[in-house]
GUDO-55842 format. One record per residue (C-alpha): x, y, z; residue in one letter. Coordinates in Angstrom, 1 decimal. Layout:
BEGIN
       c1       c2       c3   aa
        X        Y        Z    A
...
***
This chain:
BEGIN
       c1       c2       c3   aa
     -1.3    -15.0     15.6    X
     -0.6    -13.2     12.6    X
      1.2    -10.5     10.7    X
     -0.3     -8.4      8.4    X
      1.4     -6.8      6.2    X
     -0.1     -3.9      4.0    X
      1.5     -1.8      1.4    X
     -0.8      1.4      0.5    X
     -0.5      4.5     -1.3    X
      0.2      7.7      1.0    X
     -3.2      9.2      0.3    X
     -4.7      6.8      2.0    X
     -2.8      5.8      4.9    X
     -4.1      8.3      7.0    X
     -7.5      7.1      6.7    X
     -6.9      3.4      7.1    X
     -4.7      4.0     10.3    X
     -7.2      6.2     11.9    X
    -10.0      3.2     10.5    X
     -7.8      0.2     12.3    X
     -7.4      2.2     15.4    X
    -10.9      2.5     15.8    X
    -11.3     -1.0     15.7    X
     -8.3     -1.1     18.1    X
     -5.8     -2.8     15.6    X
     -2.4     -1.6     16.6    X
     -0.4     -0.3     13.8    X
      3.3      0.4     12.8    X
      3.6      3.0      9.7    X
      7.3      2.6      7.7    X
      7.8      4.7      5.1    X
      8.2      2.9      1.5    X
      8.9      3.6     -2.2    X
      8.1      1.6     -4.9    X
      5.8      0.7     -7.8    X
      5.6      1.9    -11.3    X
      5.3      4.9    -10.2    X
      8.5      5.1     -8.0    X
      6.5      7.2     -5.6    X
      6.1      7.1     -1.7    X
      3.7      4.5      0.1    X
      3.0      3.7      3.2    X
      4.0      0.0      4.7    X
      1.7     -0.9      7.9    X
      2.5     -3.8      9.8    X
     -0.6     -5.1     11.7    X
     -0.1     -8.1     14.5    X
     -3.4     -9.4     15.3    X
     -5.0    -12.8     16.1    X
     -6.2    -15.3     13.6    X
     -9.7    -14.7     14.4    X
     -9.6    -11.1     13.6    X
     -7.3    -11.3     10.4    X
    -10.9    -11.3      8.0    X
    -11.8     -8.0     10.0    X
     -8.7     -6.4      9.5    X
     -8.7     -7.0      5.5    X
    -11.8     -5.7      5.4    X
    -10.9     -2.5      6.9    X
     -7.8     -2.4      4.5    X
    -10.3     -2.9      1.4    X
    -12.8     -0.3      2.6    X
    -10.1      2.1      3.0    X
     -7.5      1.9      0.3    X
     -9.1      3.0     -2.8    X
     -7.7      2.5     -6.4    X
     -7.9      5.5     -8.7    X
     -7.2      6.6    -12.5    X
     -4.0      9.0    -12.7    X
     -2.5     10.4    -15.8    X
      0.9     10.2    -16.2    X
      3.7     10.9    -19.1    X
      5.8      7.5    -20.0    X
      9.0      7.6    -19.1    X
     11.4      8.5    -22.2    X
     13.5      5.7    -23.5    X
     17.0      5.4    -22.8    X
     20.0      5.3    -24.8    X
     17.2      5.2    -27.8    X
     16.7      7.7    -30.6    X
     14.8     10.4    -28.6    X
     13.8     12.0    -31.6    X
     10.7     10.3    -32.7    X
      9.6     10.2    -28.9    X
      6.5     11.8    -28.5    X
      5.9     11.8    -24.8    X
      2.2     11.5    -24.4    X
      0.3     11.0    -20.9    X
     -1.4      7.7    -19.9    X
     -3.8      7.0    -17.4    X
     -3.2      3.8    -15.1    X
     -4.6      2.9    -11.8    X
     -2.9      3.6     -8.9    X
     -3.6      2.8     -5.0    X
     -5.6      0.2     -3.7    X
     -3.5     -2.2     -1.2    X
     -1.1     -5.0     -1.5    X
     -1.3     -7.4      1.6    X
      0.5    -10.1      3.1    X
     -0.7    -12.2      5.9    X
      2.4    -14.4      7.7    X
      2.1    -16.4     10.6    X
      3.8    -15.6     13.9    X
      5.7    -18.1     15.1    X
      6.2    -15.9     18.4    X
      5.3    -12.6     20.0    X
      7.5    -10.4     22.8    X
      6.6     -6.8     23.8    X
      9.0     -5.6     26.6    X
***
């Protein structure tokens, strides 16, 4: 058995959890922060068998898509604001980050 671990971006947790149910994969949502960003994702833990852990990783890769997002840099601290000329960037956001741990043992009461 195995634990999946999946960290996504909120726009898309929706999505994937309807996407695992289907395939009756049994999802827990936690709410997370983190990232350059600092903004909200989504943390799903996913116990399945080890026969099932290659469908389950597809289903996170279909549905946790990366995007382009402009943002403005953060200004710098304790520095000479002065010359700072905030200008937006673009960097990619979403997509999934995903651990798969082994499962010693497994109790549902």
């Amino acid at each position: 058995m195995k634990l999946i671990i999946a960290v996504v971006e909120d726009k898309d947790s929706h999505r994937l959890i309807d996407a695992l149910g289907e395939q009756d994969f049994k999802t827990t949502k936690l709410s997370s922060t983190g990232g350059f960003l600092k903004e909200g994702n989504t943390t799903l833990m996913i116990g399945c068998d080890d026969q099932n852990v290659d469908d389950a990783l597809a289903i996170i890769k279909q549905n946790s898509s990366q995007r382009e997002q402009m943002v403005a840099p953060i200004s710098p601290m304790g520095g000479n604001a002065d010359s700072y000329i905030p200008q937006p960037i673009n960097i990619e956001v979403g997509g999934a980050t995903v651990f798969v741990l082994p499962i010693e043992s497994f109790f549902q009461f």
